[in-house]
C-alpha positions in Angstrom: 0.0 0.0 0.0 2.9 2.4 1.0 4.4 1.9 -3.1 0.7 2.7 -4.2 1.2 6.1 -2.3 4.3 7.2 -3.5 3.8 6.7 -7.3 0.6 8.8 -6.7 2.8 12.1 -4.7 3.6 15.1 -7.2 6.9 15.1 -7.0 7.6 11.6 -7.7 5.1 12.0 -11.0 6.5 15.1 -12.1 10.2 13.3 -11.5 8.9 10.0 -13.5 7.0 12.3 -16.3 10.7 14.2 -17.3 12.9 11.2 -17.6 14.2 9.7 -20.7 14.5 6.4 -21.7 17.7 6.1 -24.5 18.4 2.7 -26.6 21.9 2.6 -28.0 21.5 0.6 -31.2 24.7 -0.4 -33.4 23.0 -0.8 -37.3 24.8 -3.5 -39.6 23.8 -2.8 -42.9 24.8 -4.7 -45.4 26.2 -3.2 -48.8 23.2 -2.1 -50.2 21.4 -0.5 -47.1 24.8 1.3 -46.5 25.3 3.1 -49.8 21.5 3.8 -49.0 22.5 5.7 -45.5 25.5 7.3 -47.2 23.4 8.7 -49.8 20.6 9.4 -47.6 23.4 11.8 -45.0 24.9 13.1 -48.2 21.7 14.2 -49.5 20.3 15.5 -45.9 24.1 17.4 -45.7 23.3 19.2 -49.0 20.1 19.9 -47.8 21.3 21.5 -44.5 23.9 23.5 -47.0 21.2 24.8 -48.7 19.3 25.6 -45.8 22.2 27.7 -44.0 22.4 29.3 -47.5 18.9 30.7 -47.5 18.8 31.5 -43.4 21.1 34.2 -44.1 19.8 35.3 -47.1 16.2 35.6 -45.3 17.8 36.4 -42.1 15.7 34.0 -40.9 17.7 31.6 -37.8 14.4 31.0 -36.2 13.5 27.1 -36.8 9.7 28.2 -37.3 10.2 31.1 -39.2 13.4 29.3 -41.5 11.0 26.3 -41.6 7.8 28.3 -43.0 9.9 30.3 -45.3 11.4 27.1 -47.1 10.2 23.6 -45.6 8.5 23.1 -48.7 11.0 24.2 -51.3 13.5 21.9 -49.3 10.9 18.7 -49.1 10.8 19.1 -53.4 14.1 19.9 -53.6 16.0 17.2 -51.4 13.2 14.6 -51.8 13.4 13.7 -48.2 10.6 12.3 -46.1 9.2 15.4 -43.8 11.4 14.3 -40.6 14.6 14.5 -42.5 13.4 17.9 -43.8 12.5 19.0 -40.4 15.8 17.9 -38.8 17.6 19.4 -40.7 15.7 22.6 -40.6 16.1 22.4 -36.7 19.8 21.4 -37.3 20.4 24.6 -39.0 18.8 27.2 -37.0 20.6 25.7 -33.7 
């Protein structure tokens, strides 16, 4: 009964509600599924390039305003799913 009525005390929930829970994974791809990832950083690299690139010349370093300004252009132009376009939208304006 007493475990029952700390899991239920504030500062034990808000405690429990903050923490992460991190998985380190090691990926072995074979040959295929690794020129896949290589091509898939280089193209997300380019991306960011691009996206540092148009920041300053919109002055825009904010993530939402950089991402309203060119999340679209970058998802036609990288061909990146929308994650990969927003991380690398968030990588740039950090």
């Amino acid at each position: 009964m007493a475990h029952k009525r700390q899991l239920h005390n504030p500062i034990i929930c808000v405690t429990l509600s903050c923490m992460k829970l991190i998985a380190q994974a090691k990926l072995l791809p074979d040959d295929e599924q690794r020129a896949y990832l290589l091509q898939t950083l280089e193209q997300a690299n380019a991306l960011c390039n691009w996206l540092s690139e148009q920041a300053w010349q919109l002055k825009k370093f904010r993530r939402f305003d950089l991402q309203a300004a060119c999340y679209y252009a970058a998802r036609e132009r990288s061909g990146l799913s929308a994650q990969m376009v927003i991380r690398c939208i968030a990588k740039v304006a950090d």
